[in-house]
One Martini backbone bead per residue (centre of mass of N, CA, C, O) as a GRO file, in nm:
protein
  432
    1UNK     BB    1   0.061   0.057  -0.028
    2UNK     BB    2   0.272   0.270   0.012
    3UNK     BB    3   0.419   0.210  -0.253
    4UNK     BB    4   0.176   0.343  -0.415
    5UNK     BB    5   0.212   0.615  -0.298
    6UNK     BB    6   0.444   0.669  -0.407
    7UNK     BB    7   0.403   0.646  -0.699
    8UNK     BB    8   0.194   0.834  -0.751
    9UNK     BB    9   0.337   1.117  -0.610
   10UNK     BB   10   0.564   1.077  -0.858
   11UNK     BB   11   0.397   1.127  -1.073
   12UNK     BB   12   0.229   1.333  -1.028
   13UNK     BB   13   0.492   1.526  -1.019
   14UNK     BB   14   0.553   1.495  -1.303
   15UNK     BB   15   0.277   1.566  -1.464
   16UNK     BB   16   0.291   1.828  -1.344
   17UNK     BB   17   0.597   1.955  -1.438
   18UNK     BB   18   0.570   1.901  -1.725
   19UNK     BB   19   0.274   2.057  -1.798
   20UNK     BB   20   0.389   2.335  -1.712
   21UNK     BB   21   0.644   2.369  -1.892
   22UNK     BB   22   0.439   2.342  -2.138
   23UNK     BB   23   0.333   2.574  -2.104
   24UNK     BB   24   0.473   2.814  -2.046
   25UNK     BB   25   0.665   2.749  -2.328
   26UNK     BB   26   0.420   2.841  -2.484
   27UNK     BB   27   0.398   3.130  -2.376
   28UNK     BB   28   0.684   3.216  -2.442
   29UNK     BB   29   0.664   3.171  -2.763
   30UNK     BB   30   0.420   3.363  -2.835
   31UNK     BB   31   0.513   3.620  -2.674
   32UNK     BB   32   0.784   3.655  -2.866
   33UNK     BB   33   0.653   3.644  -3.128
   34UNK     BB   34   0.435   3.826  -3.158
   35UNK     BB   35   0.680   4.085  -3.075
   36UNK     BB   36   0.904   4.068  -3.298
   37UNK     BB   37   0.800   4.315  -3.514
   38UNK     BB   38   0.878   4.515  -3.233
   39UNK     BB   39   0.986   4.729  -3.094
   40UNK     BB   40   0.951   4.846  -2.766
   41UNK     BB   41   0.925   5.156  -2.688
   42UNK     BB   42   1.112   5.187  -2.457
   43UNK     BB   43   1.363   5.130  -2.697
   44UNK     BB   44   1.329   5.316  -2.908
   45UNK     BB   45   1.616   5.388  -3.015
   46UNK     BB   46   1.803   5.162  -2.883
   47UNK     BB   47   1.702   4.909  -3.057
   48UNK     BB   48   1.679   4.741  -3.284
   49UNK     BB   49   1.526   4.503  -3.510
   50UNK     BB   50   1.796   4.310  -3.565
   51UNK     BB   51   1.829   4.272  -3.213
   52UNK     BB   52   1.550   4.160  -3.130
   53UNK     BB   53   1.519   3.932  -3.335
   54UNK     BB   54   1.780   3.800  -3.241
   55UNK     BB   55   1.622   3.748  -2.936
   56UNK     BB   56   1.362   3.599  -3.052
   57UNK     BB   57   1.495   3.353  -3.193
   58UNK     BB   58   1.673   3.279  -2.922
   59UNK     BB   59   1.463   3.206  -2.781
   60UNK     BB   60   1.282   3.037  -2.919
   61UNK     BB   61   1.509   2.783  -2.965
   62UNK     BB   62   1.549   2.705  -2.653
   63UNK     BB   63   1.277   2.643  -2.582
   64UNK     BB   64   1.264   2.386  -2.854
   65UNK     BB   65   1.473   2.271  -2.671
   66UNK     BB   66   1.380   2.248  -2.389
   67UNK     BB   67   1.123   2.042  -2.479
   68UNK     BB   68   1.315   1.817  -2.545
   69UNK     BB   69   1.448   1.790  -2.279
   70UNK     BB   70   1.208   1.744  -2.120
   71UNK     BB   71   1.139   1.495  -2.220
   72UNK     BB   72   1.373   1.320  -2.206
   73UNK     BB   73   1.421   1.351  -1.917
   74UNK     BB   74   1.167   1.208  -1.843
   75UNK     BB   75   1.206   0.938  -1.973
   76UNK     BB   76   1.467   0.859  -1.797
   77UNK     BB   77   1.345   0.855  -1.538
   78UNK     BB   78   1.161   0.636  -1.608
   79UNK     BB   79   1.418   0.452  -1.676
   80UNK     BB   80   1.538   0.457  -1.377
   81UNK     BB   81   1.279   0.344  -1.224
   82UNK     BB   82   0.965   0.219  -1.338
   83UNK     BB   83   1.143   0.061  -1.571
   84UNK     BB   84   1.470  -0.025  -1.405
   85UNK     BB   85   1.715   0.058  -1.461
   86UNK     BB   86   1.848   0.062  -1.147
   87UNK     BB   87   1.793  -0.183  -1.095
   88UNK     BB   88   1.955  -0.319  -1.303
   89UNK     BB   89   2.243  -0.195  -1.212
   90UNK     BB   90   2.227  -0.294  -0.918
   91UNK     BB   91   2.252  -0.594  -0.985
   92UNK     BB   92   2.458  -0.621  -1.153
   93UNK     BB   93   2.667  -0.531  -0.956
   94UNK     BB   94   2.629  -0.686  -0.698
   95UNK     BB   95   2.723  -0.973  -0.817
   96UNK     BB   96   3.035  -0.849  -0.905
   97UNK     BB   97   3.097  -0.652  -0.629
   98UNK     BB   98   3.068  -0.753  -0.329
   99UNK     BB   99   3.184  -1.018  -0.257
  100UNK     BB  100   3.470  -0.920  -0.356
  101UNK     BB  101   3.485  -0.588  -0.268
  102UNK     BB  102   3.250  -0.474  -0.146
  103UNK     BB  103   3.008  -0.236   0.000
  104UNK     BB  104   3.164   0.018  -0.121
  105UNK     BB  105   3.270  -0.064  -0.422
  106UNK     BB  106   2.979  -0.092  -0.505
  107UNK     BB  107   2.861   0.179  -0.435
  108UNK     BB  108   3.070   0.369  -0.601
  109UNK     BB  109   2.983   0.178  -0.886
  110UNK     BB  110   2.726   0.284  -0.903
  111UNK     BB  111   2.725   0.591  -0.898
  112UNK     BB  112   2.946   0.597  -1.152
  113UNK     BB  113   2.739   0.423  -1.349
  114UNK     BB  114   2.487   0.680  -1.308
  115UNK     BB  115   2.675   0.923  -1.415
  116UNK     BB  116   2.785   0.811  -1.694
  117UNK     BB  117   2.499   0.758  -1.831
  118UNK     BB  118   2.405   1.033  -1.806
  119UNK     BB  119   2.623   1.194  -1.928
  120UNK     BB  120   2.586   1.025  -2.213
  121UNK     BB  121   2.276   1.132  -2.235
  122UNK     BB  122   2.367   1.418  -2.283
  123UNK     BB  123   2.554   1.491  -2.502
  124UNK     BB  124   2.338   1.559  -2.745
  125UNK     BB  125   2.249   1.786  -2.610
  126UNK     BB  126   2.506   1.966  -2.589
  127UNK     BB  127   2.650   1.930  -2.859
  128UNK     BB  128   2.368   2.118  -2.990
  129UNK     BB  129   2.393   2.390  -2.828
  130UNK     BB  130   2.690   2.439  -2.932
  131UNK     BB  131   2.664   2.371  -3.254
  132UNK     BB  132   2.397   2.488  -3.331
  133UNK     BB  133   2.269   2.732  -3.155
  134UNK     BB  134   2.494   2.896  -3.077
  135UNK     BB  135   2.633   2.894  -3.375
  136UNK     BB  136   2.355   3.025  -3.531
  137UNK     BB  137   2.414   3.304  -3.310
  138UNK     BB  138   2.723   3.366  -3.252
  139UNK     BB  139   2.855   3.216  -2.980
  140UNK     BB  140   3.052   3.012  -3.065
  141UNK     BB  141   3.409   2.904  -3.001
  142UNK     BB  142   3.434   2.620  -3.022
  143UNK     BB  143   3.578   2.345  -3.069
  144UNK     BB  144   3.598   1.999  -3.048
  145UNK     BB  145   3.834   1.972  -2.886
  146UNK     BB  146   3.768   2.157  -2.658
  147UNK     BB  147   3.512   2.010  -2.572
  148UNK     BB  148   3.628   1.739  -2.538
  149UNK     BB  149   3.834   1.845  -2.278
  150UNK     BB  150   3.627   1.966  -2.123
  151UNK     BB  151   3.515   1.664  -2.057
  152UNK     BB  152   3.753   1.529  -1.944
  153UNK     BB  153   3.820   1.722  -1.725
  154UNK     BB  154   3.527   1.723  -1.595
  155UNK     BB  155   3.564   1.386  -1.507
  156UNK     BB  156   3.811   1.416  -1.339
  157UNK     BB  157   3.718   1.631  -1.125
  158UNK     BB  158   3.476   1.463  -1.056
  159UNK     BB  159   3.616   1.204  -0.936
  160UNK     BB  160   3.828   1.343  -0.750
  161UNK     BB  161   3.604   1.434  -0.620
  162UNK     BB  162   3.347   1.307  -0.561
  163UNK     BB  163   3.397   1.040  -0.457
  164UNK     BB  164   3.542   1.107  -0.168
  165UNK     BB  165   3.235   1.220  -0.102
  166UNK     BB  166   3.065   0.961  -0.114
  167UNK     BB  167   3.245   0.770   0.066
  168UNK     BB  168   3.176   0.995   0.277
  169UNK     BB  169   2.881   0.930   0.308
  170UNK     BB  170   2.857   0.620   0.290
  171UNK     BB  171   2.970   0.610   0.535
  172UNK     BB  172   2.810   0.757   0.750
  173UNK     BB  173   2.536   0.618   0.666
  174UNK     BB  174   2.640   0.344   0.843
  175UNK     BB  175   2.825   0.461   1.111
  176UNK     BB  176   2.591   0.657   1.274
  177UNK     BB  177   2.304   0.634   1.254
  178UNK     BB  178   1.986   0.784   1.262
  179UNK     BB  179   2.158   1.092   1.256
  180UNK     BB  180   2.357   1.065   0.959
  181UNK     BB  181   2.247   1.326   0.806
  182UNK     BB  182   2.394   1.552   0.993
  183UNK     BB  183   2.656   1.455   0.928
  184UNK     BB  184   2.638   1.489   0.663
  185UNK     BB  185   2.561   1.820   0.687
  186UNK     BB  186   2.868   1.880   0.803
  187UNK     BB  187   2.994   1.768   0.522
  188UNK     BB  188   2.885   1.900   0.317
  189UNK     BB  189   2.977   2.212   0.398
  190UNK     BB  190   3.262   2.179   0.424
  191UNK     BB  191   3.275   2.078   0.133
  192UNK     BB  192   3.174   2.376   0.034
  193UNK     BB  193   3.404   2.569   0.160
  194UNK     BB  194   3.666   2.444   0.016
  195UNK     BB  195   3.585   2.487  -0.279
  196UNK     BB  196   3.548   2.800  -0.252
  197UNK     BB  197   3.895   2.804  -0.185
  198UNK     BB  198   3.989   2.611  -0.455
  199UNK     BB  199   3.874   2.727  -0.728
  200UNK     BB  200   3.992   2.971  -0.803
  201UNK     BB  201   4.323   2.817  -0.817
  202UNK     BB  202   4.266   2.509  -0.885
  203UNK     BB  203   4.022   2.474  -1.117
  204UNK     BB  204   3.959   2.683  -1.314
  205UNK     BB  205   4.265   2.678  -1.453
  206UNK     BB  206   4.122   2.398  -1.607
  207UNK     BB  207   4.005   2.606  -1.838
  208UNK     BB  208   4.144   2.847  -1.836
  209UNK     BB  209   4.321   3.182  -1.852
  210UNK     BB  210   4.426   3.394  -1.584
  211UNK     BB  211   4.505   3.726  -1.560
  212UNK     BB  212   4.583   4.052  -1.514
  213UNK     BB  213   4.508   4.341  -1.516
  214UNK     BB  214   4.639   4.560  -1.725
  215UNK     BB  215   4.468   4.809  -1.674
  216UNK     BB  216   4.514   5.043  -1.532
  217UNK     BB  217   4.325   5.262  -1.528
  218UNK     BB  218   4.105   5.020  -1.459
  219UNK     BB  219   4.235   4.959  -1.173
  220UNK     BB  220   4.195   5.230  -1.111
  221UNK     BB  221   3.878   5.229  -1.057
  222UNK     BB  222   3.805   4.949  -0.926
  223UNK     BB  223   3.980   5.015  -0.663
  224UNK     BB  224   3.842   5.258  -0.570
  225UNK     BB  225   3.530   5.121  -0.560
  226UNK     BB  226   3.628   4.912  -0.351
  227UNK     BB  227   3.697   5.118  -0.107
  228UNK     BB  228   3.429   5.289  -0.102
  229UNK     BB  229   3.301   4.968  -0.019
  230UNK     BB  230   3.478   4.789   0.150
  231UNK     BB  231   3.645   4.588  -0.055
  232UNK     BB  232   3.805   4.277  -0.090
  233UNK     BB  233   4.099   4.146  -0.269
  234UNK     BB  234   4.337   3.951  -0.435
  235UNK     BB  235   4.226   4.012  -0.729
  236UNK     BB  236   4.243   4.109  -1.082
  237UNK     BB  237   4.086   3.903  -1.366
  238UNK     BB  238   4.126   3.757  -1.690
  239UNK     BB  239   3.899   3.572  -1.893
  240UNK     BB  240   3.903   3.332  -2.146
  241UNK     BB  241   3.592   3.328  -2.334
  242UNK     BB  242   3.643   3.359  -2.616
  243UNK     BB  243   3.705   3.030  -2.641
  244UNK     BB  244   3.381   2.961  -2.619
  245UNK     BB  245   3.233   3.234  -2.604
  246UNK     BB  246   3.040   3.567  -2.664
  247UNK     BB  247   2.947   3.597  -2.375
  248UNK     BB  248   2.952   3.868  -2.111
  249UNK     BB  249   3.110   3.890  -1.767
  250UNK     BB  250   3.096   3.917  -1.413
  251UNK     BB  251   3.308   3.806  -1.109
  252UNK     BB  252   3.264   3.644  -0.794
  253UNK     BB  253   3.495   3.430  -0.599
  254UNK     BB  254   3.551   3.307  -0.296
  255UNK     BB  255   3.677   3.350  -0.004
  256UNK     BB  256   3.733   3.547   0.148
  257UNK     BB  257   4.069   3.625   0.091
  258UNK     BB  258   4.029   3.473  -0.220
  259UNK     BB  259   3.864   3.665  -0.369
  260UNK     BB  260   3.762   3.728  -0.693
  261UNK     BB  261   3.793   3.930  -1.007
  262UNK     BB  262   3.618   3.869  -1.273
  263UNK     BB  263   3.696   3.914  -1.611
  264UNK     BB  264   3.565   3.892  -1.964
  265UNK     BB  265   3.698   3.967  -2.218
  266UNK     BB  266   3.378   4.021  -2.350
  267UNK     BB  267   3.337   4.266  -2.162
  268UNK     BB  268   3.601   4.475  -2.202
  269UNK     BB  269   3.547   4.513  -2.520
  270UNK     BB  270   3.236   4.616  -2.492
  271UNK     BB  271   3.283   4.805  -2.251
  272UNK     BB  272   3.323   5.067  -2.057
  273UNK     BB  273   3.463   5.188  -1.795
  274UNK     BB  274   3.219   5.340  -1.677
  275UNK     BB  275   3.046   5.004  -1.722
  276UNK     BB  276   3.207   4.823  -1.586
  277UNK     BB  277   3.202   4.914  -1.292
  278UNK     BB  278   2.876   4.917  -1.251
  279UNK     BB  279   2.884   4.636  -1.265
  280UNK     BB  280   3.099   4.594  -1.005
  281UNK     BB  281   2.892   4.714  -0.863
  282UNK     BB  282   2.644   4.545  -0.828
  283UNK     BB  283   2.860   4.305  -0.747
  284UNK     BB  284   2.885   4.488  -0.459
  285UNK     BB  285   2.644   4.474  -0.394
  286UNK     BB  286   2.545   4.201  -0.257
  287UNK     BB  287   2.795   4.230  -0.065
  288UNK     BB  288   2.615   4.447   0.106
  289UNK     BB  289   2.368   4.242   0.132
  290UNK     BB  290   2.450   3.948   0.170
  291UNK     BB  291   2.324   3.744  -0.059
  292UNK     BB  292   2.566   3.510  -0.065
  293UNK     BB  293   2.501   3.440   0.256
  294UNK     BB  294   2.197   3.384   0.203
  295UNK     BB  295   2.235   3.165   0.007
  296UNK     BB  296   2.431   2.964   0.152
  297UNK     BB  297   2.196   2.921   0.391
  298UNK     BB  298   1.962   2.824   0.246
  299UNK     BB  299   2.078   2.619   0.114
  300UNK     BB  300   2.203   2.464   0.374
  301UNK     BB  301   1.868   2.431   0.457
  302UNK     BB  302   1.774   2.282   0.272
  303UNK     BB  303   2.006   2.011   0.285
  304UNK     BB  304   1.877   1.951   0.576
  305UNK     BB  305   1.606   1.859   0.504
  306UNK     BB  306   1.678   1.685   0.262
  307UNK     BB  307   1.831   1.454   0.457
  308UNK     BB  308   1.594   1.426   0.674
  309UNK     BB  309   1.414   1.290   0.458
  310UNK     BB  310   1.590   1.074   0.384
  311UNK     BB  311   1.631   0.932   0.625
  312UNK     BB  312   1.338   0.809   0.620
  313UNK     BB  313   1.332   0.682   0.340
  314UNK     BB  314   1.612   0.533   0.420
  315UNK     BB  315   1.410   0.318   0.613
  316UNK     BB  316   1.187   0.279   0.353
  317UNK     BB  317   1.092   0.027   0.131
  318UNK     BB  318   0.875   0.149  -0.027
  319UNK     BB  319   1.061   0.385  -0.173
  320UNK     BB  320   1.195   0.203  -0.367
  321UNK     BB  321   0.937   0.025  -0.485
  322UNK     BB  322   0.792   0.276  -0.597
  323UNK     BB  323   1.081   0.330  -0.801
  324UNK     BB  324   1.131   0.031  -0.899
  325UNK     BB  325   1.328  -0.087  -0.630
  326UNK     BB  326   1.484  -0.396  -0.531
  327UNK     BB  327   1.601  -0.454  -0.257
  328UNK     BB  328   1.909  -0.583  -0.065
  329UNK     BB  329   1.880  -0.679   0.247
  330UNK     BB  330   2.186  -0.772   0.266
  331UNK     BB  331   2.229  -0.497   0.165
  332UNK     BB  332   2.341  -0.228   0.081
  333UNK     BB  333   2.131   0.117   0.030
  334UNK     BB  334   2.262   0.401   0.027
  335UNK     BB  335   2.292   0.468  -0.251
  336UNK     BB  336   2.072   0.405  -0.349
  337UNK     BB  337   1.887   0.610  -0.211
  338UNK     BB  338   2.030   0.867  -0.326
  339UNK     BB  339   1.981   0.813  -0.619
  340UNK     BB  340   1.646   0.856  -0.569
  341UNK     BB  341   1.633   1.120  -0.455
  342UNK     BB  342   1.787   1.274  -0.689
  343UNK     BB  343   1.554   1.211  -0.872
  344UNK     BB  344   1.270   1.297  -0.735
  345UNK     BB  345   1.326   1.583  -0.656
  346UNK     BB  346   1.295   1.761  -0.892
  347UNK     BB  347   0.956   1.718  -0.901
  348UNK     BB  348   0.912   1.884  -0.671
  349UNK     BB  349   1.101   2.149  -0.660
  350UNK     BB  350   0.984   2.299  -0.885
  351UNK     BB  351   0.750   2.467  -0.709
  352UNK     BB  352   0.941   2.659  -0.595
  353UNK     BB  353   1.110   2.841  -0.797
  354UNK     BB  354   0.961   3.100  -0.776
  355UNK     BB  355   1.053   3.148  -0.486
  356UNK     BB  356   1.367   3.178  -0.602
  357UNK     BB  357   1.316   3.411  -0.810
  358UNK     BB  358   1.199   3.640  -0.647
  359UNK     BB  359   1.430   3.700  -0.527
  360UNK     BB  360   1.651   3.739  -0.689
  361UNK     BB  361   1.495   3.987  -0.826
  362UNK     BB  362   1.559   4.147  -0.565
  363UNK     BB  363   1.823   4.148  -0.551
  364UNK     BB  364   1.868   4.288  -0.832
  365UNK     BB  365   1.780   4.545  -0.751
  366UNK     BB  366   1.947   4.646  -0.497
  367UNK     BB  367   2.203   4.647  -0.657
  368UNK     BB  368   2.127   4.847  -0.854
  369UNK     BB  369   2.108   5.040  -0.668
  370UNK     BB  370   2.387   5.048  -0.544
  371UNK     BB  371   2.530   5.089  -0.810
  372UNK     BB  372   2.402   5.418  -0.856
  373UNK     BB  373   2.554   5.515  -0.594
  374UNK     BB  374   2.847   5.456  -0.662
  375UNK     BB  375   2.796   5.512  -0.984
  376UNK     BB  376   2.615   5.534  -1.292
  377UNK     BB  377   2.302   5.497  -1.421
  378UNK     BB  378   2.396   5.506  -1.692
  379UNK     BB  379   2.586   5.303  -1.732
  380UNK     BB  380   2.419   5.066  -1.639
  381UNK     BB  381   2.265   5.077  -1.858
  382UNK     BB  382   2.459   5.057  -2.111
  383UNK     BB  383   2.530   4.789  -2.015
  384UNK     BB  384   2.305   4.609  -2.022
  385UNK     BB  385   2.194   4.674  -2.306
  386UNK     BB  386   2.463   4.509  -2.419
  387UNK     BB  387   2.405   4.256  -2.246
  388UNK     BB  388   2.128   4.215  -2.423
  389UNK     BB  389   2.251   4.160  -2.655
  390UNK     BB  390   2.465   3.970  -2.681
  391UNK     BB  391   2.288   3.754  -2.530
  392UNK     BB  392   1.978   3.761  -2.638
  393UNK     BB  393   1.777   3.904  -2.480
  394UNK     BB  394   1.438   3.934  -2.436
  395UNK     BB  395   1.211   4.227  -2.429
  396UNK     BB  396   0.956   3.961  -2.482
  397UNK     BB  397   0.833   3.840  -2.207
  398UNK     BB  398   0.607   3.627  -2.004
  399UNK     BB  399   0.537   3.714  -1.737
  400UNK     BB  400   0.494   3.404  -1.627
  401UNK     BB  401   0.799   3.301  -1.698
  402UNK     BB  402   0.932   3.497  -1.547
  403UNK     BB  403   0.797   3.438  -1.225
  404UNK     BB  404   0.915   3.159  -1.246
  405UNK     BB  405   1.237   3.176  -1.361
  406UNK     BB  406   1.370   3.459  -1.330
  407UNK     BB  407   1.658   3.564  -1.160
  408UNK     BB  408   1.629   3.824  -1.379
  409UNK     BB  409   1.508   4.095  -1.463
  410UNK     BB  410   1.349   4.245  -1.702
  411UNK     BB  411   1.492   4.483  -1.859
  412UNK     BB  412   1.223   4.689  -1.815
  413UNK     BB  413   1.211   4.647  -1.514
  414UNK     BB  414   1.565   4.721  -1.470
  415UNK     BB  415   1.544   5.044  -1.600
  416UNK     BB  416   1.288   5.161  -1.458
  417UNK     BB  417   1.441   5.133  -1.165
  418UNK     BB  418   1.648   5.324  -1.255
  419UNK     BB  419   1.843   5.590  -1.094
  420UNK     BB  420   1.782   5.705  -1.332
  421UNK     BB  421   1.562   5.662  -1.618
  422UNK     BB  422   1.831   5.575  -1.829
  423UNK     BB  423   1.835   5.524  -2.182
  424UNK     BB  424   2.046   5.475  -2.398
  425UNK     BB  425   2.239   5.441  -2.670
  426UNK     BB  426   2.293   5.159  -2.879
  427UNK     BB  427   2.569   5.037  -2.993
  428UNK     BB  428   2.719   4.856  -3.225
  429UNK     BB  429   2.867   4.551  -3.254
  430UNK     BB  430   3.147   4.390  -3.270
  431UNK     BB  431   3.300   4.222  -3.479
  432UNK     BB  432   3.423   3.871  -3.459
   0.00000   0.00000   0.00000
């Protein structure tokens, strides 16, 4: 009885977030098509009508690539569940490797084999992305082998941490005893904490390559503008994104004395210094308003509600036998659970979604306030607009599209917000 409540439960809520999904997407199809042929007047004279357009068409594709995306999702979902795919891999490892290897090298090997299967059934849509989508609207700059090693190192260092990460989780929840959740959430935070120190300096440059600011003029507008803010960093780093993408950004990485800023270099050659700047109030507004430290502790908050979730889910065989899988009593099942619980969580979190979407776009109103405090509200205008060129992002999303998926308000509601509400005109991109 348990065992079909959880069966229930979980298509439940699979075909009401696919359903959902499917909606949401066909209204920002319709409503970005609609809007096609003509620049919104908000716009008018700052915004061209081939680059509206080619923002409404780079909308549409990734839409109908997202819809396919989607698709294949749940399809892989329901093959690793209710139609056995995960049952079959733990069979299959459990005769071959418990008796001979023990309880850890099974579940690692578990682990391990449903991770390379995931990611090698993602491989052809990563590739269309990049190589179809991204290229067809001149934003790909990577070769196949750019590609190929990319995917290489980045399976390295997936196993170099992921693995000694999974052997620590499987440890604790055989050894700890019924509040192994606990200790796992305390290891789960400790090694979050970690990788954001050794990230910047260690895992980055095995993608990347990072050189320091050489722009005097800009790094002392920069180093100003931190002095201004009361924040330090460790450096000013350009990164070379155009070997990747032309789409650009900056960020910044690391802990505590560790934080560095990174310019991508296609973000440097498209802005002016005074609209650099703008941007980099803005991602130092995230830092006055704490918005980083806010979202760290939600993260780890919800993280502990999750682990004690499971640790209920992962001690009732309904749950096992609900999404398709037959344990074996007398082996060990802490992979099994972690690995159900990882694909079941997302069709519940889903709807969680505007809620966490609805924060993100308050707290950039907040930095771009705080932006126009330290900088030029002219320039910050600038700059997004700018950046919503590069980037294609449509100037006429589907309001309710909005609501639920963005993490950034759109164009129009974050330029109408900025004081004053100067939006500049666009110069025409450099050619690539």
């Amino acid at each position: 009885m348990q065992s079909s409540l959880f069966t229930a439960a979980f298509v439940t809520a699979l075909v009401l977030s696919f359903v959902t999904r499917l909606w949401l997407a066909s209204r920002q199809m319709r409503h970005v098509a609609a809007h096609r042929q003509q620049v919104p007047p908000a716009f008018a004279g700052k915004v061209t009508l081939e680059v509206h357009q080619k923002a409404a068409d780079y909308t549409l594709a990734h839409a109908r690539f997202g819809l396919l995306g989607a698709a294949l999702g749940a399809a892989v979902l329901l093959g690793w569940t209710l139609l056995g795919g995960l049952d079959a891999l733990n069979g299959m490892l459990l005769d071959a490797l418990l008796a001979q290897w023990g309880a850890m090298a099974y579940q690692l090997a578990l682990v391990a084999g449903f991770v390379l299967i995931g990611a090698l059934l993602e491989l052809p849509l990563d590739w269309y992305g990049a190589f179809r989508i991204e290229q067809r609207f001149g934003f790909n700059r990577m070769t196949l082998k750019l590609w190929v090693l990319d995917l290489l190192k980045g399976a390295a260092v997936g196993a170099l941490i992921g693995l000694p990460l999974a052997a620590l989780m499987l440890w604790i929840m055989a050894a700890s005893g019924g509040l192994w959740w606990l200790w796992a959430w305390f290891a789960w935070v400790g090694f979050n904490l970690v990788l954001l120190l050794l990230y910047p300096t260690v895992i980055a440059p095995l993608f990347n390559k990072f050189e320091p600011l050489a722009d005097e003029t800009l790094k002392a507008r920069v180093q100003a503008l931190m002095q201004r803010c009361g924040f330090a960093a460790k450096g000013l780093f350009v990164m070379d994104g155009s070997r990747r993408s032309a789409h650009a950004n900056a960020y910044f990485t690391g802990l505590g004395s560790a934080k560095r800023v990174v310019f991508f270099d296609t973000l440097l050659q498209r802005l002016s210094p005074a609209e650099v700047e703008a941007v980099l109030a803005h991602e130092l507004g995230h830092f006055r308003h704490r918005h980083v430290l806010k979202r760290m502790v939600g993260i780890f908050a919800l993280s502990l509600v999750g682990l004690a979730v499971l640790g209920w889910l992962a001690g009732n065989a309904a749950f096992y036998t609900g999404l398709g899988v037959q344990p074996d009593l007398a082996a060990p099942n802490d992979a099994l659970a972690l690995l159900l619980f990882m694909l079941a969580l997302p069709v519940f979190s889903y709807f969680i979604a505007p809620l966490m979407a609805q924060l993100s776009r308050r707290q950039e109103f907040e930095a771009d306030a705080y932006a126009c405090q330290q900088a030029s509200g002219s320039d910050l205008a600038g700059a997004l607009l700018k950046l919503h060129e590069d980037n294609a992002a449509t100037l006429t999303p589907d309001p309710l599209y909005v609501r639920f998926y963005y993490s950034h308000p759109p164009a129009s509601e974050r330029l109408a917000a900025l004081p004053p509400p100067v939006v500049p005109a666009l110069e025409p991109a450099p050619a690539p």
